[in-house]
DSSP file (Angstrom, degrees, kcal/mol; ACC not computed):
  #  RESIDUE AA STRUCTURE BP1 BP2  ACC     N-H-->O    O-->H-N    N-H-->O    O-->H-N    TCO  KAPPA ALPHA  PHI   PSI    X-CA   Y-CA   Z-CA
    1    1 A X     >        0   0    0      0, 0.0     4,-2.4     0, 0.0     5,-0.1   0.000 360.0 360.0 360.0 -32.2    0.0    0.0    0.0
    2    2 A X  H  >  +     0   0    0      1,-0.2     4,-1.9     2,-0.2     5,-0.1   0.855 360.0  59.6 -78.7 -25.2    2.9    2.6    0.6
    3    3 A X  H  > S+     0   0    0      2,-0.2     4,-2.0     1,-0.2    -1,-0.2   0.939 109.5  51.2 -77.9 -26.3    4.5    2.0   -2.6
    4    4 A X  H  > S+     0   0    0      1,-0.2     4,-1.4     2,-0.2     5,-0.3   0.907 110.6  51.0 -27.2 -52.0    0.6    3.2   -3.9
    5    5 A X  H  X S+     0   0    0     -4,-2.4     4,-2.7     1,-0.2    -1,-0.2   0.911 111.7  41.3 -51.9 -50.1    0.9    5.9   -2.0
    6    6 A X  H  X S+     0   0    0     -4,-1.9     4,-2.1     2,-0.3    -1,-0.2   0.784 111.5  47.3 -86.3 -17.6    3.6    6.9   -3.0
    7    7 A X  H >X S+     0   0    0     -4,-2.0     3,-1.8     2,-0.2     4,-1.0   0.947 116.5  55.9 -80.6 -80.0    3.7    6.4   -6.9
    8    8 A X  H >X S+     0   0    0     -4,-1.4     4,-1.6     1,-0.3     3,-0.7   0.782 107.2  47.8   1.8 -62.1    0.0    8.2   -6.3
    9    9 A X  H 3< S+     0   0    0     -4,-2.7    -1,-0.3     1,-0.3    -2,-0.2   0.864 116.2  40.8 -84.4 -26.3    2.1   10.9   -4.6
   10   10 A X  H <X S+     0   0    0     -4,-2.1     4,-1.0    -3,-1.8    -1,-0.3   0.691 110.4  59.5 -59.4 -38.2    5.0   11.2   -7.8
   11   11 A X  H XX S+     0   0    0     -4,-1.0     4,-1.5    -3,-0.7     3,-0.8   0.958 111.1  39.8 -85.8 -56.1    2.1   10.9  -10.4
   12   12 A X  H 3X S+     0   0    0     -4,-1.6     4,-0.6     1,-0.4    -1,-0.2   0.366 113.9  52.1-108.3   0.7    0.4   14.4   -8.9
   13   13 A X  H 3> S+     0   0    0     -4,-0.2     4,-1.6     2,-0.1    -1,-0.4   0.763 113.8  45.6 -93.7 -29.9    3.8   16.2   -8.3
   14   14 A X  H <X S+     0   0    0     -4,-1.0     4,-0.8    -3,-0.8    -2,-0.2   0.714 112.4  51.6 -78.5 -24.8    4.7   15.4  -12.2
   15   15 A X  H  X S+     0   0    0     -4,-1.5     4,-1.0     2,-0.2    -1,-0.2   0.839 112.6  42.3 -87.6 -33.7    1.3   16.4  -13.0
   16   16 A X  H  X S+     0   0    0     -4,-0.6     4,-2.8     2,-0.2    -2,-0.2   0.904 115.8  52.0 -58.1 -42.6    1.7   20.0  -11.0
   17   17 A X  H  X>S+     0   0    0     -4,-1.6     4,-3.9     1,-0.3     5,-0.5   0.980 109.5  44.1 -70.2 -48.2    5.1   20.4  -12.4
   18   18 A X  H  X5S+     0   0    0     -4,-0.8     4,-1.6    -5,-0.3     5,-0.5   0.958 114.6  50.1 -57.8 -40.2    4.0   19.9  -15.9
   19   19 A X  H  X>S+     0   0    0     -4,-1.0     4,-5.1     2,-0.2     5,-1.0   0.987 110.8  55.8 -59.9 -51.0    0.6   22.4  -15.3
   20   20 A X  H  <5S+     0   0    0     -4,-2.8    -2,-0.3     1,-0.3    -1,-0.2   0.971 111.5  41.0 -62.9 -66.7    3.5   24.9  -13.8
   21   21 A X  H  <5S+     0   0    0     -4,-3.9    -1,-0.3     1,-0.3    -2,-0.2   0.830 115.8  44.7 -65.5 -26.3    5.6   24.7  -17.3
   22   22 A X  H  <<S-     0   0    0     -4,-1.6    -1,-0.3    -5,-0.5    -2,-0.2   0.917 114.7-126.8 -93.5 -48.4    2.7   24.9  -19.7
   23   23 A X  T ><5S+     0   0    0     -4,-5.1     3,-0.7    -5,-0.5    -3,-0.2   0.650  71.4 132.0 115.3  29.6    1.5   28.0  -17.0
   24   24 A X  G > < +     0   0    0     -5,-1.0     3,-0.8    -6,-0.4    -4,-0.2   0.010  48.2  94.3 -83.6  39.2   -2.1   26.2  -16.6
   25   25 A X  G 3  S+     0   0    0     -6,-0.5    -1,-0.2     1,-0.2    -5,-0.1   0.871  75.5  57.4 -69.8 -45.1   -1.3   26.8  -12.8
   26   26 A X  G <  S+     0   0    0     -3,-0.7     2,-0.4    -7,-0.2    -1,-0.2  -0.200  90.3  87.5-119.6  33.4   -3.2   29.9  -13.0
   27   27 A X  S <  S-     0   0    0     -3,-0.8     5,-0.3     1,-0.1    -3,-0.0  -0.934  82.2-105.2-144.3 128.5   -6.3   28.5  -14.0
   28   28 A X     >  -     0   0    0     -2,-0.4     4,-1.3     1,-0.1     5,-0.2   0.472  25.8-114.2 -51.7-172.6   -8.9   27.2  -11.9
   29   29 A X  H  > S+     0   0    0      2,-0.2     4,-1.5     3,-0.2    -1,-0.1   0.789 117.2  56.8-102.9 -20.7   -9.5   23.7  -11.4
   30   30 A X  H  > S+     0   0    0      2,-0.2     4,-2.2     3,-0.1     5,-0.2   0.886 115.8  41.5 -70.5 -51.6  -13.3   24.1  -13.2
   31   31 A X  H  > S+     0   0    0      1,-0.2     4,-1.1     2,-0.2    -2,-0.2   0.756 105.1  58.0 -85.1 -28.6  -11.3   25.4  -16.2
   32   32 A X  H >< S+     0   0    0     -4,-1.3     3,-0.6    -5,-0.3     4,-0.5   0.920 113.0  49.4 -82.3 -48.2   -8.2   22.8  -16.1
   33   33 A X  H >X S+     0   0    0     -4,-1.5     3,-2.4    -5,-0.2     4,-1.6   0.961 106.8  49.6 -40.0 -61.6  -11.4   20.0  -16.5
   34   34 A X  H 3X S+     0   0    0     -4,-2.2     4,-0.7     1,-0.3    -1,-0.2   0.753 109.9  52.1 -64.2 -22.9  -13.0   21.5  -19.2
   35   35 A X  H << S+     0   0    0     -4,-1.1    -1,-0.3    -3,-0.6     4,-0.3   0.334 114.7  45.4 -74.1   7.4   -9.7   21.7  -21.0
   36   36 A X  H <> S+     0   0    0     -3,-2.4     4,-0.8    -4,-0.5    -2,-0.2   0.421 106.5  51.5-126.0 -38.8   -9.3   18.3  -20.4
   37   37 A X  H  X S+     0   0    0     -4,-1.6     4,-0.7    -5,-0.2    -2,-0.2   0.683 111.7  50.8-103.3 -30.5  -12.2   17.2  -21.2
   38   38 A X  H  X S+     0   0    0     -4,-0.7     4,-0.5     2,-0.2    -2,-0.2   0.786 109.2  50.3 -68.0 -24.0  -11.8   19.2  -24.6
   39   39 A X  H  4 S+     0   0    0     -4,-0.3     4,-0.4     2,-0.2    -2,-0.2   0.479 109.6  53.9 -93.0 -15.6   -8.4   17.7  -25.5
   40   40 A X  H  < S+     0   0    0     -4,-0.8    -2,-0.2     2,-0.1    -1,-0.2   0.675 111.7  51.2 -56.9 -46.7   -9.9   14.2  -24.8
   41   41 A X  H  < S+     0   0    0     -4,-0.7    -2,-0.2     1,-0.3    -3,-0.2   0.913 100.6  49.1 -44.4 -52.4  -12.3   15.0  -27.1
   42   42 A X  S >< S-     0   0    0     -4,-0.5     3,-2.1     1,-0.2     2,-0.6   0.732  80.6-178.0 -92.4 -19.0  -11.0   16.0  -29.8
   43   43 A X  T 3   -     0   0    0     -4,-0.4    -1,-0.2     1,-0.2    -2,-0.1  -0.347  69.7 -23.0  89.7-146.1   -8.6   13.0  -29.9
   44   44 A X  T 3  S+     0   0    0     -2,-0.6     2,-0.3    -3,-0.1    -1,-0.2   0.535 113.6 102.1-107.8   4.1   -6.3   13.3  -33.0
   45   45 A X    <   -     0   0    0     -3,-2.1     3,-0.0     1,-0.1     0, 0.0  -0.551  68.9-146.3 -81.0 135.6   -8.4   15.4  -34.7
   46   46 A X  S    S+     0   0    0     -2,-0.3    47,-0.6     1,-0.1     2,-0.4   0.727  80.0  35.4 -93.6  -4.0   -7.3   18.9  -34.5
   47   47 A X        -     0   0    0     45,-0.1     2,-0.4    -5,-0.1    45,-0.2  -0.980  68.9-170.7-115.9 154.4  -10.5   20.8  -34.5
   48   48 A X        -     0   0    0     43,-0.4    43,-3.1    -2,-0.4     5,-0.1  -0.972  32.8-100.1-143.4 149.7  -13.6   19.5  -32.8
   49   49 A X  B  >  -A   90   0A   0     -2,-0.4     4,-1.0    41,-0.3     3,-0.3   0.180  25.9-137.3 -26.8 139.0  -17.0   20.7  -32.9
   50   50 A X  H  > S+     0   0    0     39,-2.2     4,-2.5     1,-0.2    -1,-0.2   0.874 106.9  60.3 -69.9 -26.7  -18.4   23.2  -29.6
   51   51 A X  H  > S+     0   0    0     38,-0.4     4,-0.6     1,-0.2    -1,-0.2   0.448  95.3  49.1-118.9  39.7  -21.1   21.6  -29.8
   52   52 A X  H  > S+     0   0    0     -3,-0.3     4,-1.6     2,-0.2    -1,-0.2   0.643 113.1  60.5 -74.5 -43.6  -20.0   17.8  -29.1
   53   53 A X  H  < S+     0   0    0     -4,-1.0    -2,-0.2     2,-0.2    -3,-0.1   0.692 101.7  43.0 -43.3 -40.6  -18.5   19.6  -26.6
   54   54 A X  H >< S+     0   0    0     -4,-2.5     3,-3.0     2,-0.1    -2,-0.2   0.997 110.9  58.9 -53.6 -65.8  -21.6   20.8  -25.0
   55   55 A X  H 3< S+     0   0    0     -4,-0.6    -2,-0.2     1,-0.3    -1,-0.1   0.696 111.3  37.5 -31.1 -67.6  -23.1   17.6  -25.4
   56   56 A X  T 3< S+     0   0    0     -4,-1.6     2,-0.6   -19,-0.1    -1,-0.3   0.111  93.8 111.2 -78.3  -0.2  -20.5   15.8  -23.4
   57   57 A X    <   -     0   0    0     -3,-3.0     7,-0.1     2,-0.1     4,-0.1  -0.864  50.3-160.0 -75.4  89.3  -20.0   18.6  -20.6
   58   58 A X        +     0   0    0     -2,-0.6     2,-0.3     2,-0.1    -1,-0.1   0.501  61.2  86.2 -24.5 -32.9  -21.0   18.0  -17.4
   59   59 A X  S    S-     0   0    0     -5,-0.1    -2,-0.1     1,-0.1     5,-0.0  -0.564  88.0 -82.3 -91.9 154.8  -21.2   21.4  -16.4
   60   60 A X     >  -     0   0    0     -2,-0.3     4,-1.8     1,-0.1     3,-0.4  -0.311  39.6-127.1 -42.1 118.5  -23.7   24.3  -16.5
   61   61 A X  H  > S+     0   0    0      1,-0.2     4,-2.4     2,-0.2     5,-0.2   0.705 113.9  57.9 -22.1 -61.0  -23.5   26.0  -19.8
   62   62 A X  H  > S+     0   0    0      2,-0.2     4,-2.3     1,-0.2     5,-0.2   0.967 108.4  49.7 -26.0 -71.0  -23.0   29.5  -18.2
   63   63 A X  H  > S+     0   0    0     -3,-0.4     4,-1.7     2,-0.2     5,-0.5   0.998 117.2  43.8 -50.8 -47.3  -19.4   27.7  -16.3
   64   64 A X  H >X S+     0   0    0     -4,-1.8     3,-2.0     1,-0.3     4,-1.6   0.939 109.2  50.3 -77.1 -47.7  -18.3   26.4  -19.7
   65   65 A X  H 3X S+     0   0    0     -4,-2.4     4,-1.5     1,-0.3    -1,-0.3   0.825 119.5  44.6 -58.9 -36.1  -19.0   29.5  -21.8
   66   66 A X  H 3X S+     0   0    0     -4,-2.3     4,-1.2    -3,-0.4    -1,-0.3   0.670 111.0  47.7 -92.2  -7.4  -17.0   31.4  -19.1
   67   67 A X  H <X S+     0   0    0     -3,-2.0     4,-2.7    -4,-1.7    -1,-0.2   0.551 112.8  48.8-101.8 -13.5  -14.2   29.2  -18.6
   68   68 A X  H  X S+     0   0    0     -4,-1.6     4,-0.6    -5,-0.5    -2,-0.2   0.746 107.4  57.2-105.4   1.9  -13.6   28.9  -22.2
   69   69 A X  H  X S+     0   0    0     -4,-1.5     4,-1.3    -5,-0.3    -2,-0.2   0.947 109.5  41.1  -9.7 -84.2  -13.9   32.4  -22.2
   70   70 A X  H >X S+     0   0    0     -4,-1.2     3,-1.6     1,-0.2     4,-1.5   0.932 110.9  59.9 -50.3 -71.8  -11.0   32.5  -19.7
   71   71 A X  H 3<>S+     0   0    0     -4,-2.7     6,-3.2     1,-0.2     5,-1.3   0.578 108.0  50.4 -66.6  -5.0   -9.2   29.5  -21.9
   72   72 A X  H 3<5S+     0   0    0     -4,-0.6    -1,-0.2     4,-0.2    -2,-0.2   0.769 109.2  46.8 -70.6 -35.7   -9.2   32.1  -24.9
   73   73 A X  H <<5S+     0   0    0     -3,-1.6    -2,-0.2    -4,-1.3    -3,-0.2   0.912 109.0  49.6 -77.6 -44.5   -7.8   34.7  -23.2
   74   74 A X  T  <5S-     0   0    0     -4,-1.5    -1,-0.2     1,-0.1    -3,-0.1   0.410 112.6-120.6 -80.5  10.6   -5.0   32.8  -21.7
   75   75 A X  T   5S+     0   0    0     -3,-0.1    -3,-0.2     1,-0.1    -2,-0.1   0.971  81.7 115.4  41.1  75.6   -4.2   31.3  -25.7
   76   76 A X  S   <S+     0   0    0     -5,-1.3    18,-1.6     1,-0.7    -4,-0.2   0.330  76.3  34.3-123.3 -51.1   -4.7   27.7  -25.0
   77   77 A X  E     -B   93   0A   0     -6,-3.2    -1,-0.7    16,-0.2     2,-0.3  -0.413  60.3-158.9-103.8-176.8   -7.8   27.5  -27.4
   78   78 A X  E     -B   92   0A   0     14,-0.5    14,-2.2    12,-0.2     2,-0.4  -0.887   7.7-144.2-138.9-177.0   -8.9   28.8  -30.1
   79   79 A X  E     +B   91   0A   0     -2,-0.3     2,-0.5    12,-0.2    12,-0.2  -0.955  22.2 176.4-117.6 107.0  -12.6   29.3  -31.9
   80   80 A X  E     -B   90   0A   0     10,-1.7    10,-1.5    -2,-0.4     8,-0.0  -0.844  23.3-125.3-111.3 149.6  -13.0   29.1  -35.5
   81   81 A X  E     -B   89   0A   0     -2,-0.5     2,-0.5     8,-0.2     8,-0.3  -0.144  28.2-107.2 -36.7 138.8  -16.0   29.3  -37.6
   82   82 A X        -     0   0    0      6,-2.1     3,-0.4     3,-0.7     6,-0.4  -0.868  14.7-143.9 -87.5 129.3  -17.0   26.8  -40.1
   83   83 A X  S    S+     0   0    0     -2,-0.5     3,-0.2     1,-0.2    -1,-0.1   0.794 104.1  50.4 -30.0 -59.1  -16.5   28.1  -44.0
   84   84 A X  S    S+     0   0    0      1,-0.2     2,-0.5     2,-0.1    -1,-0.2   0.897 122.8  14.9 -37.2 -69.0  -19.9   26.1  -44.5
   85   85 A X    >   -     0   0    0     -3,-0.4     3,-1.3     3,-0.2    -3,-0.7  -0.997  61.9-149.4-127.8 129.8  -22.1   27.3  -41.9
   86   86 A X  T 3  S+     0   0    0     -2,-0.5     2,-1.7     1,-0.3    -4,-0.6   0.977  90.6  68.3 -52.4 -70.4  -21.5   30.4  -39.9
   87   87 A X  T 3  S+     0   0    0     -6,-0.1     2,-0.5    -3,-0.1    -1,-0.3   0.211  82.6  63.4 -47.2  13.2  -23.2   28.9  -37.3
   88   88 A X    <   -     0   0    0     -2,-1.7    -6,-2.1    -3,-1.3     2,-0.3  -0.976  64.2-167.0-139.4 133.3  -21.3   26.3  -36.0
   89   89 A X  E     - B   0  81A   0     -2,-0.5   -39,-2.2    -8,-0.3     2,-0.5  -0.808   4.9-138.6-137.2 130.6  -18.1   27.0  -34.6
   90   90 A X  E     -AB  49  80A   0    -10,-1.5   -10,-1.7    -2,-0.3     2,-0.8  -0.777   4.5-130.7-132.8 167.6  -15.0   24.9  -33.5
   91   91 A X  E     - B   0  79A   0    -43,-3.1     2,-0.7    -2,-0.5   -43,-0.4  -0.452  15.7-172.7-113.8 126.1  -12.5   24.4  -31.0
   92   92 A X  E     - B   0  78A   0    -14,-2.2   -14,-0.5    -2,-0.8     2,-0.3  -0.825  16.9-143.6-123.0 162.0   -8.8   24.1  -31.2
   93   93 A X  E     - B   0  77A   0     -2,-0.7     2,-0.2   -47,-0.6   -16,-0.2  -0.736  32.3-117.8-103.5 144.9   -6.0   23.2  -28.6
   94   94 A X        -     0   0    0    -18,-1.6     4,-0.3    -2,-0.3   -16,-0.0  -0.491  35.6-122.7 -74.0 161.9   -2.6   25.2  -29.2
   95   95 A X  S >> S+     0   0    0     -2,-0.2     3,-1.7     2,-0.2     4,-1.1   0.986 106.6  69.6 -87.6 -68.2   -0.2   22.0  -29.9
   96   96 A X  T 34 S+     0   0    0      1,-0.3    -1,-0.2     2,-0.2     3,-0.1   0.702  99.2  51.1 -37.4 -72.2    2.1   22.7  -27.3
   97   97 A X  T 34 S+     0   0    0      1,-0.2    -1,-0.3     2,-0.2    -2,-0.2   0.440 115.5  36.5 -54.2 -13.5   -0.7   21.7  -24.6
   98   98 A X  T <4        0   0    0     -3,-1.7    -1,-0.2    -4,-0.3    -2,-0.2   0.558 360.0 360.0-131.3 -39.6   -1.8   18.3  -26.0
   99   99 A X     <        0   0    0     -4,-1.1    -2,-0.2    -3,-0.1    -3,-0.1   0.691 360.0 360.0 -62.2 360.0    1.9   17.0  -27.2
């Protein structure tokens, strides 16, 4: 059980360290999910849809609109349009954050 513990306790210092170089440090723990949950998402595909992303969010629409807000301003994501329909819009991850 202690070597759990302790590979547990190595796994979540590697994981701080790594948040600390990439500078998601400064972003709230609601906001490190949702980015998490977008960069699972999308997979290997480099854009995916917002609104697969809705679908699959667990949180109130109002928290995600404002935390990807937040992940726009800090240029992690970005949103572009689709050429087809204006109305549907999609999300990309800067490559540094998901390699």
């Amino acid at each position: 059980m202690k070597e759990t513990k302790q590979s547990l306790s190595d796994l979540w210092a590697l994981l701080r360290n790594k948040e600390e170089q990439l500078g998601l440090n400064k972003l709230t723990l609601t906001e490190r999910d949702i980015l998490q949950s977008i960069i699972h998402s999308q997979g290997n595909d480099k854009l995916i849809s917002l609104q697969e992303i809705l679908e699959n969010c667990s949180y109130p629409r109002a928290t995600f609109f404002r935390c990807l807000k937040k992940l726009r301003t800090e240029n992690i994501i970005k949103i572009k349009k689709s050429s087809e329909d204006e109305r549907k819009s999609f999300i990309e991850v800067l490559s540094k954050f998901y390699n």
